[in-house]
C-alpha positions in Angstrom: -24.1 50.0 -71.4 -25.9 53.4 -70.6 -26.9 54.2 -66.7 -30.6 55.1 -67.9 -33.0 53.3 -70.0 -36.1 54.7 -71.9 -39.5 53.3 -70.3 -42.5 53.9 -72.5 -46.2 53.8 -71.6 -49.1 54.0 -74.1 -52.7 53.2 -73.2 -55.8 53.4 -75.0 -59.8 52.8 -75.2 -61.0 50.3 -76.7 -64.0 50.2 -79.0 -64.8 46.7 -77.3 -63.1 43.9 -74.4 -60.2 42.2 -75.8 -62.5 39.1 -76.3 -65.0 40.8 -78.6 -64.9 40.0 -82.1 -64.6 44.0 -82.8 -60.8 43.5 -81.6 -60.1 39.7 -82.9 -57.4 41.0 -85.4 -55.6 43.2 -83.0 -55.5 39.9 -80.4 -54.6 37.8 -83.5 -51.6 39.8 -83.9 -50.0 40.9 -80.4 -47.8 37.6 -80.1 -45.9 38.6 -83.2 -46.0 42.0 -82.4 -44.6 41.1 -79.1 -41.8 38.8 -80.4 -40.8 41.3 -82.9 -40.5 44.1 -80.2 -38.5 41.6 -77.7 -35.4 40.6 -80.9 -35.6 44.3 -81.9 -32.2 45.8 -80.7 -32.3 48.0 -78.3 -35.5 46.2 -76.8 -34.8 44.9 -72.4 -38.3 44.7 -71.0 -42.2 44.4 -71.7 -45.1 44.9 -69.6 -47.1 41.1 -69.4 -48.9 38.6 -67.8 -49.3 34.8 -67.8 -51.2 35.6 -71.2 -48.0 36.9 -73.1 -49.4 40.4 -73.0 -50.5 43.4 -71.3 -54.5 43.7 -72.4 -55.9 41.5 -69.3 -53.8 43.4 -67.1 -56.3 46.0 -65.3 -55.2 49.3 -63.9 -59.3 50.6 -63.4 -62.5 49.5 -63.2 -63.0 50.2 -67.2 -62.4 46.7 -69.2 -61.8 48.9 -72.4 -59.3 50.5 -70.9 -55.7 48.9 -72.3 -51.7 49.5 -71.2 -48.8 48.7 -73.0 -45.2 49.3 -71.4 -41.6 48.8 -72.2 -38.1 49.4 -71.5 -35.9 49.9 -74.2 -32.0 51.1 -74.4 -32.4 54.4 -75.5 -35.3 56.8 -77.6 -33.7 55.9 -81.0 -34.0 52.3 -80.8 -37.8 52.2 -79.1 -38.5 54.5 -82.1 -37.2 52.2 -84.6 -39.4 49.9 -83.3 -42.2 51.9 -83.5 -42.2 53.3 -86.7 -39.7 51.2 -88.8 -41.1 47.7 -88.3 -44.1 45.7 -88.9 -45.5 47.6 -85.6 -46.3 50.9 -87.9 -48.8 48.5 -89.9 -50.4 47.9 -86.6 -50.7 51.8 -85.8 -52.1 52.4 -89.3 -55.3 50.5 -88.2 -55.8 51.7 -84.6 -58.5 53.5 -85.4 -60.3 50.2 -85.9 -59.8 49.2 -82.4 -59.5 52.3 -80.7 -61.4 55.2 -79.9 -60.0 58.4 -80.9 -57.5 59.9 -78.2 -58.7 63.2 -76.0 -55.1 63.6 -74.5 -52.0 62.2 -74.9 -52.1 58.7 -75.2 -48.3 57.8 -74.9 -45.3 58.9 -72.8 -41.7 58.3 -72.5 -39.2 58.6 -69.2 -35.6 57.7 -67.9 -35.5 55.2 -65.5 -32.2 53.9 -63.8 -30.8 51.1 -65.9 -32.0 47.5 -64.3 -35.5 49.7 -63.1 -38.7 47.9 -64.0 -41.5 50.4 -64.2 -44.8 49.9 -62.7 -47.7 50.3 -64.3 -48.8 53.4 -61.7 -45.5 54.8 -62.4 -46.7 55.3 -66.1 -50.3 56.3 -65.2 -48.6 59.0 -62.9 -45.7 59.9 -65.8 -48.7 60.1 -68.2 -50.8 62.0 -66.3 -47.7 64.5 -65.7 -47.4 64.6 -69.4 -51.0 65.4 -69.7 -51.1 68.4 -66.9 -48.1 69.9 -67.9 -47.0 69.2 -71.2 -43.3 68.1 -71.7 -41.0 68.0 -69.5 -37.5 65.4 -68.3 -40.1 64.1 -65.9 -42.4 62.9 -69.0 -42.2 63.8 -72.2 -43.1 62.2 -75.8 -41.1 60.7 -79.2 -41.6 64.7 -80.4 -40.1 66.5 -77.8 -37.5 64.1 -76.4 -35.3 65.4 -73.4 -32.2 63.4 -72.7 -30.8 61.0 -70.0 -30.0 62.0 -66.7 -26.3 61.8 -66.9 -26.3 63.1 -70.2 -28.6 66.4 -69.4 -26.4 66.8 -66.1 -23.0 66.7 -68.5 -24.8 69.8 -70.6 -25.0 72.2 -67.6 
């Protein structure tokens, strides 16, 4: 067992409210999604409510406005997930559900094993990512900085 964990936080805008029609086969498919992410290894923590998911959990005023969160053991296994399961299929289609992204959409940071991010911790780690690019602080899959510990053993 590591001291750090990799949180993730992706959000997007939808093209309608989760109960709209326009977004039935994305809501038809987030349990499995879900289930799939939580027996992937690697996987300790989602982002949900009472529902089983994140989309009726509000961080603004803006309905259309979703979150998605997680905590996974390290970079590697959240990108297995990501782009070596039945999740990629998912992706393939966002454009369906989602409007196209002006910023980065999606950002990765190390938290303290046993940490359970809040959702305002990955608003601010976004908008981090968003002001100043890639850094340890926030950073995404393409420009990956390493743990803590790890980046502290390098110096």
């Amino acid at each position: 067992m590591t001291d750090w964990h990799i949180a993730q936080m992706n959000v997007a805008d939808a093209v309608a409210t989760p109960d709209d029609p326009k977004l039935a086969e994305f809501m038809a498919q987030l349990d499995e999604i879900n289930a799939l992410a939580e027996a992937s290894p690697g996987f300790v923590w989602r982002l949900k409510s009472d529902s089983g998911n994140a989309t009726d959990i509000l961080v603004s005023d803006d309905p259309y406005f979703l979150i998605n969160m997680s905590v996974w053991e390290g970079v590697e296994a959240l990108f297995d997930y990501v782009y070596k399961t039945a999740h990629t299929d998912v992706m393939r289609r966002r454009k369906e559900w989602f409007k196209p992204p002006s910023a980065p959409y999606m950002v990765l940071w190390w938290v303290p094993a046993g940490h359970v991010p809040t959702p305002q911790e990955g608003l601010d780690r976004l908008a981090h990512l968003r002001a100043n690019g890639p850094t340890p602080h926030a950073f995404p899959f393409r420009e990956r900085f390493p743990a803590p510990a790890e980046a502290d053993a390098a110096d």
